[in-house]
C-alpha positions in Angstrom: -14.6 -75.6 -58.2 -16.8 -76.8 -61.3 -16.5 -80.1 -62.9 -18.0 -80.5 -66.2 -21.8 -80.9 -64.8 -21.5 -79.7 -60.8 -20.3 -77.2 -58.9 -18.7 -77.5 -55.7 -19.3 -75.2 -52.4 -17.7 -74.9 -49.3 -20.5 -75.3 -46.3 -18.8 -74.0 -44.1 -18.4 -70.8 -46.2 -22.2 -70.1 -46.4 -23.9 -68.1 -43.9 -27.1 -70.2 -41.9 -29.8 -68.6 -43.5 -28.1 -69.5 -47.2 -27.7 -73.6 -45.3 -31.8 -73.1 -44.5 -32.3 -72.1 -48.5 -30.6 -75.0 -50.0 -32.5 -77.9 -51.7 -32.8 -80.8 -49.0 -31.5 -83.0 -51.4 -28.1 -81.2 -51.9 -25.7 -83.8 -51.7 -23.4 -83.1 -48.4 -20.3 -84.3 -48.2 -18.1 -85.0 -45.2 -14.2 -86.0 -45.9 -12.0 -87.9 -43.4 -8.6 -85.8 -45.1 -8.3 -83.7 -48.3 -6.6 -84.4 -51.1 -9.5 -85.9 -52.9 -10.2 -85.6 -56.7 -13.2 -83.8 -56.9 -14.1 -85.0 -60.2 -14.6 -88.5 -59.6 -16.7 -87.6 -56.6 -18.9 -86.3 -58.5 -18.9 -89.2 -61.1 -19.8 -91.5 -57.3 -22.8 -89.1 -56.9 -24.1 -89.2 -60.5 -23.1 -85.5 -61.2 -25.8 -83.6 -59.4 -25.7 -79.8 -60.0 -24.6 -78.8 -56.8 -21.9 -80.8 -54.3 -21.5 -79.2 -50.4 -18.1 -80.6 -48.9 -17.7 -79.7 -45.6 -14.3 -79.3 -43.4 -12.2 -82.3 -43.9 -12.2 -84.7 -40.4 -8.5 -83.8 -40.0 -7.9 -87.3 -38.1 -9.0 -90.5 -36.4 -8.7 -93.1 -39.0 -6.1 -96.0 -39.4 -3.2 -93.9 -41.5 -4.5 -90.6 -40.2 -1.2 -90.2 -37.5 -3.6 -90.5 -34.9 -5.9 -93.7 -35.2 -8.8 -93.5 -32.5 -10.8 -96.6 -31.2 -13.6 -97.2 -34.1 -16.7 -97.1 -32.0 -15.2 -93.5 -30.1 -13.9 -92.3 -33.8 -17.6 -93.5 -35.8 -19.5 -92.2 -32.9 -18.6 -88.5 -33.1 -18.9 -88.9 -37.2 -22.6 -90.4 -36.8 -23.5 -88.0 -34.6 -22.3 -85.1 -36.7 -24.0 -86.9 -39.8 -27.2 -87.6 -38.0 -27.1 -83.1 -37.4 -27.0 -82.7 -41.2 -30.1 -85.3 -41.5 -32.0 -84.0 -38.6 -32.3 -80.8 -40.6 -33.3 -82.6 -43.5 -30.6 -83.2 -45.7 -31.5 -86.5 -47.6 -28.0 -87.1 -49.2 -25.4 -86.9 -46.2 -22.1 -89.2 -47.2 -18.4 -89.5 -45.9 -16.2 -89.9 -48.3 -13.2 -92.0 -46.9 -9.8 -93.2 -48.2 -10.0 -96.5 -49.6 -8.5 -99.4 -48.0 -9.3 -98.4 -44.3 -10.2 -101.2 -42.3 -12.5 -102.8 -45.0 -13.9 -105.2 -41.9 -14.9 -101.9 -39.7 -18.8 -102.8 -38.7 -19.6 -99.0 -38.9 -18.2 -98.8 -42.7 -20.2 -101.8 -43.7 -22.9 -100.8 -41.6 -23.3 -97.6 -43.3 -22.4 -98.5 -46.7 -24.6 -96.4 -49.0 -23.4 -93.4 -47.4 -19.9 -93.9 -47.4 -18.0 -93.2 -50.8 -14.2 -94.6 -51.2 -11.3 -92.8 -53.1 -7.8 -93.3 -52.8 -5.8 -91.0 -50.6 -2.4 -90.7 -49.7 -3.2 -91.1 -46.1 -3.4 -95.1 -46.7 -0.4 -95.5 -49.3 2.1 -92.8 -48.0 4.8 -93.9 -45.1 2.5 -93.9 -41.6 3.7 -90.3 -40.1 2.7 -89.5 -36.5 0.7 -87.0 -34.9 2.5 -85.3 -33.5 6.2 -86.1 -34.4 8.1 -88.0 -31.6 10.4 -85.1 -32.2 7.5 -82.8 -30.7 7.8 -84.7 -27.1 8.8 -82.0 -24.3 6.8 -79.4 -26.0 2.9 -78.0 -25.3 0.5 -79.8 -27.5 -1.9 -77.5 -28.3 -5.2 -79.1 -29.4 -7.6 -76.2 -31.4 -11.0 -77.1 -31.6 -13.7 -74.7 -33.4 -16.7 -76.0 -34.5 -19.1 -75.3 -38.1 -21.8 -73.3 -36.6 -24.0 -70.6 -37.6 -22.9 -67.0 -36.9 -25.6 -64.3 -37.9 -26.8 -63.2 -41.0 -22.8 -61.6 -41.8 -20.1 -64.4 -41.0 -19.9 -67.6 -42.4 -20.0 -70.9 -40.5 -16.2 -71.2 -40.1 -15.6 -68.5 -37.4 -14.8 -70.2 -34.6 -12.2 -72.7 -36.9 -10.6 -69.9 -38.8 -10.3 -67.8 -35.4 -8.6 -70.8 -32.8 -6.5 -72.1 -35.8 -5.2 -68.6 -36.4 -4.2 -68.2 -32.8 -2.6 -71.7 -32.4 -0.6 -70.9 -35.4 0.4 -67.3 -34.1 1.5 -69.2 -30.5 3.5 -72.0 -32.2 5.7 -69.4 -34.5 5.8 -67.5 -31.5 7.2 -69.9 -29.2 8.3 -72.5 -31.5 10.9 -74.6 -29.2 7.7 -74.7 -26.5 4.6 -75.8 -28.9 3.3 -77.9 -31.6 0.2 -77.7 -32.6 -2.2 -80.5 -33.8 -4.3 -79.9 -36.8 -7.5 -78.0 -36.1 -10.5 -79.7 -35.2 -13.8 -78.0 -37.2 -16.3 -79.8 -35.1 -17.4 -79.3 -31.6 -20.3 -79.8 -29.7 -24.0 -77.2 -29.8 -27.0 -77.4 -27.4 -29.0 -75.1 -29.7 -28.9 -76.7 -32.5 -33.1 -76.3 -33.0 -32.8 -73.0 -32.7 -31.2 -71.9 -36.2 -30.1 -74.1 -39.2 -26.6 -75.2 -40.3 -25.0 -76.1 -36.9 -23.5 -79.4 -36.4 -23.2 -81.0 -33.1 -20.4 -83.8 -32.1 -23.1 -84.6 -28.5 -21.0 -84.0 -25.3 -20.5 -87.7 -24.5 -19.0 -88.2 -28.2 -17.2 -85.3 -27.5 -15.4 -85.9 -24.3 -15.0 -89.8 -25.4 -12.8 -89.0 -28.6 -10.8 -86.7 -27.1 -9.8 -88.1 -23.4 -9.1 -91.0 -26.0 -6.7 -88.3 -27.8 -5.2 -87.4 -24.9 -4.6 -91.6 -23.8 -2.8 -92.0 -27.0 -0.7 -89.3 -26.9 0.2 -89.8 -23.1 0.8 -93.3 -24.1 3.0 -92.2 -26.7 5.2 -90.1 -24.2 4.1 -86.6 -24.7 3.1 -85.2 -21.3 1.7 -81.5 -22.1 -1.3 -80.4 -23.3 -3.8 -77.4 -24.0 -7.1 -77.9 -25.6 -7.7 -74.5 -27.0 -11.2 -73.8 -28.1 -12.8 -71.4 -30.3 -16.2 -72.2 -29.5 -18.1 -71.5 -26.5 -20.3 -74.8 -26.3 -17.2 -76.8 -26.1 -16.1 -75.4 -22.8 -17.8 -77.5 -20.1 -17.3 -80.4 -21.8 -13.4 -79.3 -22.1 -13.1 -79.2 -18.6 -14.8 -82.6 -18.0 -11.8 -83.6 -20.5 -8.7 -81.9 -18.7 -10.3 -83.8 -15.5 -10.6 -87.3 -16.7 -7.2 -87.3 -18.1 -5.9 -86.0 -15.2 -7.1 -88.4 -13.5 -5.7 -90.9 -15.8 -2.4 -90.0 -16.7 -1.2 -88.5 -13.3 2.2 -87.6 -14.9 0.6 -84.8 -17.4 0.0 -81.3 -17.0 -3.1 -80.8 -19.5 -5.2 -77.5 -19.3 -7.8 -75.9 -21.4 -8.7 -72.1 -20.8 -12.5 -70.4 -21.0 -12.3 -69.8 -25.2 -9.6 -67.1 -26.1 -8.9 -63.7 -26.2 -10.4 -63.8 -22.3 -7.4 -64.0 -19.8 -5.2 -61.5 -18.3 -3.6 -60.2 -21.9 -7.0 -60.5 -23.3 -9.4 -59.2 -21.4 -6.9 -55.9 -20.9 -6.7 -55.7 -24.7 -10.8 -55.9 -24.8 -11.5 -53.3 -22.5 -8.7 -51.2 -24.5 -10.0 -51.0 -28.1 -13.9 -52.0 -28.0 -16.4 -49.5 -28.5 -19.3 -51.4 -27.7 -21.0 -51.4 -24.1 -21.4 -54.6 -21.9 -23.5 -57.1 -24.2 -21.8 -56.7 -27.6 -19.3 -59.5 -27.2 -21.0 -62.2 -27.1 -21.3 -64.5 -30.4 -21.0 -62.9 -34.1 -20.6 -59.5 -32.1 -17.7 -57.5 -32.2 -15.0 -59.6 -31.4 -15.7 -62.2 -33.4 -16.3 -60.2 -36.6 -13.1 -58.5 -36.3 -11.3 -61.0 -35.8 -13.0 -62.3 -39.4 -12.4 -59.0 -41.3 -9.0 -58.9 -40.5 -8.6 -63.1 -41.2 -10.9 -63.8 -43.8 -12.4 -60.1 -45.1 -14.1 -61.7 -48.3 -16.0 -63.7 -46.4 -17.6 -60.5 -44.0 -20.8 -59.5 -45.5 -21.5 -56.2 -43.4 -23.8 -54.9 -45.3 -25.8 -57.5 -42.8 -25.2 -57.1 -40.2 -27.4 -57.0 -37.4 -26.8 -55.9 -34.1 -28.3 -57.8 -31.3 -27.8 -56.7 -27.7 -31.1 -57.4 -26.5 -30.1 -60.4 -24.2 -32.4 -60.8 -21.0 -29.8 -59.8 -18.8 -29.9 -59.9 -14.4 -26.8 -59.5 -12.4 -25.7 -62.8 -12.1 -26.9 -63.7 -15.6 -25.5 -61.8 -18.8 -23.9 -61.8 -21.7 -20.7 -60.7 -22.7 -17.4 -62.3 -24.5 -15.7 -62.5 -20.7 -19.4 -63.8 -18.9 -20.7 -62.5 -15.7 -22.2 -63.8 -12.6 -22.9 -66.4 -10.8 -25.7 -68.1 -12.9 -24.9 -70.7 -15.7 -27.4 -71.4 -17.5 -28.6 -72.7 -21.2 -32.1 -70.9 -22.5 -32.9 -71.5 -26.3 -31.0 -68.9 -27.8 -34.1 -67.7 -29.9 -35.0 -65.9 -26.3 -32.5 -63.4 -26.9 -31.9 -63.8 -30.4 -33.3 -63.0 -33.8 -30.6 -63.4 -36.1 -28.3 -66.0 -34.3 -26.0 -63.2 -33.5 -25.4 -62.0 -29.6 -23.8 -58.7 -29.9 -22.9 -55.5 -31.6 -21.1 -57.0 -35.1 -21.4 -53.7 -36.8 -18.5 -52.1 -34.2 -15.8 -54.5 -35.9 -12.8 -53.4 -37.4 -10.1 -55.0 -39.2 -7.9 -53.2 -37.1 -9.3 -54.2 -33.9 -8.7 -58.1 -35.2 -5.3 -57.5 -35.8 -4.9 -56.1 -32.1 -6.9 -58.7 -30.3 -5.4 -61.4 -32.4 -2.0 -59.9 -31.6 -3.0 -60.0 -27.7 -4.2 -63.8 -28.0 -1.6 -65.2 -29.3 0.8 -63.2 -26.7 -1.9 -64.8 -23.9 -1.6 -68.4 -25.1 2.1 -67.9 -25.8 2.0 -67.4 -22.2 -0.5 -69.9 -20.9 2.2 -72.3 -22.8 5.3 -70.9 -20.4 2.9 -71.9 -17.1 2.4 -75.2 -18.4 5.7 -76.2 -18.8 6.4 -74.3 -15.6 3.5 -76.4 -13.6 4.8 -79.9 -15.1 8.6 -79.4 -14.5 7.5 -78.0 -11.0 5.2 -80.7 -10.3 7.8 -83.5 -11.6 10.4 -82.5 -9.4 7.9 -82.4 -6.4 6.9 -85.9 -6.9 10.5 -87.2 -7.7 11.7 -85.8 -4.9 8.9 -87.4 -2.2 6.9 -84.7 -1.9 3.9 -86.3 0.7 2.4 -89.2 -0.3 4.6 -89.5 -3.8 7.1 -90.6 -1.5 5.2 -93.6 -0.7 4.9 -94.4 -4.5 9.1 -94.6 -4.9 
């Protein structure tokens, strides 16, 4: 969009290297909700030439549906803030709705950088997230993250990819799912190696969402799936799934290593791809199938560089389903030139639509076991199963 002296881009729509080219004073801009009119933004900021917004916070805030402590909610914002400054940028603001808790210390504290606008999150009837309605259904919680992804794919990957799948499961189970907005912002350890990649910190991280997952219990919903699309949330994930399990000992929540990688998955991997062991990996030929069959405009394949180079042993290589024994976290500029792990320039189109097809018939499925384990577990324990029995 243009307004009568900027122009507004997408950030997340830009490759890394294009993020590494832009003026450190580009004013970034990171919204809690959409809905904003862009116009007067640019009136706050003085009408530079260029505005970057980058993917709306999709909740958190009082009137958001899902209002998170301040000092968890502020903490993962800072942090993903303070990535954007680390790397330079000198004009980093969140623009916020106006009227939210005008006595917050984190709003006042940060003051210069925080721009105000009305938004219909603070004047419409408060709607929850989810919908009371939802209760006896899988949540399913998609997290991606804004992270670089080669010299060919945009930032958005890993968001476009998980909310596509979550999407595909709820339409294809809708009476056992509901899905929560997407989540654009996860959690990087290589952030020094290439530009453009935010990072939520792993503490911040696990923080807001076992604080998700306490409302929500709270609130009567008892299943959950975080489904990620990014592989640097995973550990943390799982550090996530165990605290609230041990906090809510009445839910079933899971989480699953990212996507496209169990049973249905990994069959429908070994049945289509055409590169060897090391092309799956990040930007590789998964990943930039899956984009030219979601989001082809934004493929620029003429790019595209293969990387397959990884310093591999036998209980440490790379590949979309990992090998071996070894975990491990080198800089990724060992193994990596471009930012890309992989062979990106075997993607199809077609190949997306198959592997997308296969994902959302694995999570579809992952959802079925859920609501198996609960109702399985529930009549265990109200039945006296063992030391439950001691509880009655």
């Amino acid at each position: 969009m243009t307004t009568r002296s900027s122009t507004f881009f997408n950030y997340d729509s830009l490759t890394w290297d294009a993020v590494a080219e832009l003026p450190r004073d580009t004013p970034l801009v990171l919204p809690l909700g959409s809905g904003y009119n862009l116009s007067l933004l640019a009136d706050q900021l003085s009408n530079p030439t260029r505005i970057g917004i980058l993917p709306a916070f999709p909740f958190g805030w009082r009137g958001s549906g899902l209002e998170l402590p301040e000092p968890i909610f502020f903490q993962y914002l800072t942090n993903l803030m303070d990535s954007l400054r680390d790397d330079g940028f000198t004009r980093v603001y969140c623009l916020a709705p106006q009227g939210i808790d005008p006595q917050s210390a984190f709003l006042n504290q940060h003051s210069p950088f925080i721009l105000r606008q009305a938004h219909p999150s603070t004047s419409q009837m408060q709607i929850f997230l989810p919908p009371g309605s939802e209760r006896g259904k899988v949540i399913l919680i998609p997290i991606g993250h804004t992270e670089q992804h080669g010299y060919h794919l945009p930032l958005c990957v890993d968001t476009v990819i998980i909310e596509a799948i979550a999407n595909g499961t709820t339409k294809l189970v809708p009476t056992r799912s509901w899905s929560m907005p997407v989540m654009p912002y996860g959690v990087s350890t290589h952030r020094s190696s290439f530009a453009a990649t935010l990072n939520a910190g792993g503490r911040a991280f696990e923080d807001f969402w076992v604080a998700v997952l306490d409302i929500l219990a709270a609130r009567g919903f008892d299943r959950f799936y975080l489904m990620s699309g990014h592989g640097g949330n995973t550990s943390f994930l799982v550090n996530i799934v165990k605290y609230a399990g041990e906090r809510h000992r009445r839910i079933f929540c899971a989480t699953a290593f990212l996507h496209t990688s169990g049973r249905f998955g990994a069959e429908a991997l070994d049945k289509y791809r055409t590169s060897k062991i090391g092309g799956m990996g990040h930007a590789d030929e998964l990943e930039t199938s899956y984009m030219l069959h979601l989001r082809p405009e934004q493929c620029q394949m003429e790019r595209v560089v293969d990387e397959t180079d990884f310093i591999a042993t036998p209980d440490y290589y790379m590949d979309w389903i990992e090998g071996g024994s070894l975990v491990a976290n080198p800089p990724w500029d060992d193994d990596t030139k471009t930012g890309a792990y992989g062979a990106g320039s075997h993607a199809t189109a077609e190949k997306g639509r198959l592997w997308l097809e296969a994902a959302i018939k694995e999570k579809a499925d992952h959802v079925e076991q859920i609501h198996e384990q609960h109702e399985r577990r529930e009549k265990r324990r109200n039945e006296g199963y063992g030391l439950w029995g001691k509880h009655k």
